[in-house]
C-alpha positions in Angstrom: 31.9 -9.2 -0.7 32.8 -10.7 2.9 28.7 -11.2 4.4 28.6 -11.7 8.5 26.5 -13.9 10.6 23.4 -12.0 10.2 23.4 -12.0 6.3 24.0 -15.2 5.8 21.4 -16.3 8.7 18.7 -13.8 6.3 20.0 -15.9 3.3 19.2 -19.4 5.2 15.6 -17.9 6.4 15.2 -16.8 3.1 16.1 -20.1 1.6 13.9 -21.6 4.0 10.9 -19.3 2.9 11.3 -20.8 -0.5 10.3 -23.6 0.2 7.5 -22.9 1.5 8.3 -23.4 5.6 5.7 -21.6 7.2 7.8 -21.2 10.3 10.4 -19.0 8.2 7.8 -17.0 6.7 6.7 -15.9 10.3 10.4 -15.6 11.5 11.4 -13.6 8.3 8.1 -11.2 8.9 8.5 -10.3 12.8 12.3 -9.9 12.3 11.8 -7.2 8.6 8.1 -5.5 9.1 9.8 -3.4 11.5 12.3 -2.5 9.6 10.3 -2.1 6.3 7.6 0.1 8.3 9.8 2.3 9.9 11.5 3.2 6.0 7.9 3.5 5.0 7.5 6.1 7.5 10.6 7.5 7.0 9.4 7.7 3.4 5.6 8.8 3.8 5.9 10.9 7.1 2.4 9.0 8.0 2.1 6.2 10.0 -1.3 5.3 8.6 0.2 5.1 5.1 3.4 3.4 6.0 1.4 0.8 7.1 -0.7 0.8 3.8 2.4 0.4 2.1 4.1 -2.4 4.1 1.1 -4.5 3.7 0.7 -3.9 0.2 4.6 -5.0 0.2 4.0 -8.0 1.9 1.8 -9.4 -0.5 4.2 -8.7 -3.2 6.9 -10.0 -1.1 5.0 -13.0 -0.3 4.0 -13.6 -4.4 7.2 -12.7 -5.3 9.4 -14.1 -3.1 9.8 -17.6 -5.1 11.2 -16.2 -7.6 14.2 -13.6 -6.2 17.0 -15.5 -7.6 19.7 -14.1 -5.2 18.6 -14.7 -1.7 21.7 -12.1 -0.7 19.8 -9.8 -2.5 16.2 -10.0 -0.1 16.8 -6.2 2.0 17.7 -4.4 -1.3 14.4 -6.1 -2.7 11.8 -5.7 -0.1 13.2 -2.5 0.8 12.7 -1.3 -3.3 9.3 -3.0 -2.8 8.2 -0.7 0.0 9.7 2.4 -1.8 7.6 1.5 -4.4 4.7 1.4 -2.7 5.3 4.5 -1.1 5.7 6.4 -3.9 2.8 5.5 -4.9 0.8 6.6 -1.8 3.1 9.9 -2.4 1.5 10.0 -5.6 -2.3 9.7 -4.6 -1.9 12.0 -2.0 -0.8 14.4 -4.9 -3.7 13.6 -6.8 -5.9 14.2 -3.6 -4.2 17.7 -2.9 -5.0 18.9 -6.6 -8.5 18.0 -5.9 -8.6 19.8 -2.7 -7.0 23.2 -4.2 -9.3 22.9 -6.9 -12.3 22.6 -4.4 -10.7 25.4 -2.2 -10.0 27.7 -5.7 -13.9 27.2 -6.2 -15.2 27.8 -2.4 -12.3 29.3 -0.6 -14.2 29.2 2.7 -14.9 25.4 2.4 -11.5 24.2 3.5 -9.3 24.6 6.0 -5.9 24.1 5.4 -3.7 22.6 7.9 -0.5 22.7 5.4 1.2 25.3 7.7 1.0 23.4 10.8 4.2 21.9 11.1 6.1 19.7 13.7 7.9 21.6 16.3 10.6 23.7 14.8 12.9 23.9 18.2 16.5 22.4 17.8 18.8 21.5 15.1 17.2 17.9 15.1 13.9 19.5 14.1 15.2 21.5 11.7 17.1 18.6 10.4 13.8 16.6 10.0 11.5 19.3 8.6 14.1 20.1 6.1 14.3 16.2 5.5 10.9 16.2 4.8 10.8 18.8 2.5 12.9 16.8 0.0 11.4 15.5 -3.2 10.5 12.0 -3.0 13.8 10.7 -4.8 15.6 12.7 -3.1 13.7 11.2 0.3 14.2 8.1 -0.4 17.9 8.0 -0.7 18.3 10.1 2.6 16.7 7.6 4.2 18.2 4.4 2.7 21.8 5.6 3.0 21.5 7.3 6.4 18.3 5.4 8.0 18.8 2.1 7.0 22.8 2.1 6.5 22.7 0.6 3.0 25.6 2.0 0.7 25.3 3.1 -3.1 25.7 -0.5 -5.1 22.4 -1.6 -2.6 20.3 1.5 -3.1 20.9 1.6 -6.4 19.3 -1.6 -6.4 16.5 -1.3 -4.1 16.0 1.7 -6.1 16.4 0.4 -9.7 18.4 3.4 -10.5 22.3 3.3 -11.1 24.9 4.0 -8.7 25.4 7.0 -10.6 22.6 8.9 -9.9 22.7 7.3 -6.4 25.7 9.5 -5.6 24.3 12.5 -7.7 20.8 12.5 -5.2 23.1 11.6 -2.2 25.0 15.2 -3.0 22.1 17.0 -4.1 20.5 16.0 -1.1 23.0 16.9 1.2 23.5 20.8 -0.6 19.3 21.4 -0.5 19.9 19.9 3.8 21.9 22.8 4.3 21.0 25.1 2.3 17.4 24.6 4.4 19.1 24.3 7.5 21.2 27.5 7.0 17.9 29.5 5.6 16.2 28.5 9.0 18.8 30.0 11.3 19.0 33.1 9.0 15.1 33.4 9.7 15.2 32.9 13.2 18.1 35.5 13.6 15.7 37.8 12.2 12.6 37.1 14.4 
């Protein structure tokens, strides 16, 4: 694999973090917690959470760091750290929601719900990003790792832990439930 400038300069920085060089641990953080927190959002849809997330992956960037044998390998990591950690915000906000419907089942007055207030639905671009977030987390993450962050299948199957594969098998399932949303929105908005 030919690596340019900027990869190799991440694999020096990360090198450099190795051993311990304070310097390189806050060039490699103001150069990747953008990065990491805008896939986090991309992920969560919140920017409260995102930033739950990427500080939760820092720390286990920063404990794990040491040992990541393949310094080439540090965006597929840290990006698979912060999916991680986004799912599991994903999944205790499920939790949450069950308790909420439960609450709501039991006083239906008590709560509001403010599940139908969506982003603005005007332009293909909106359409595009509700529909986006209406994909399974799996499904999410993908999206956003291929076309958000540029990486191709042999790296998100890493970041991932998931083989190529099924990479490619989300990657087309993805794109088929995109437009079958897109194409169910126009058809309501014809109607209206």
């Amino acid at each position: 694999m030919r690596r340019n400038a900027a990869q190799v300069a991440l694999e020096l920085l990360v090198l450099r973090c190795q051993d311990g060089e304070k310097s390189a641990w806050r060039q490699l953080a103001t150069e990747w917690h953008p990065r990491l927190l805008a896939h986090a959002r991309r992920l969560t849809g919140r920017a409260d959470a995102a930033d739950d997330a990427v500080q939760e992956a820092w720390i286990a960037i920063t404990r794990g760091l040491r040992k990541l044998d393949d310094p080439a390998a540090f965006r597929a990591w840290a990006y698979r750290i912060v999916s991680h950690k986004c799912a599991d915000c994903i999944r205790k906000w499920k939790r949450e929601r069950t308790l909420e419907r439960r609450v709501a089942c039991a006083n239906p007055r008590g709560l509001a719900s403010d599940s139908h207030a969506e982003a603005d639905h005007e332009g293909e671009d909106a359409q595009l990003r509700n529909a986006i977030r209406s994909l399974p987390a799996e499904l999410h993450a993908v999206v956003a790792l291929c076309y958000g962050e540029g990486m191709g299948i042999a790296e998100i199957a890493h970041a991932l832990s998931i083989p190529p594969g099924t990479v490619k098998s989300r990657l087309f399932t993805a794109r088929k439930k995109l437009a079958e949303a897109i194409e169910t929105t126009k058809v309501e908005r014809t109607r209206s």
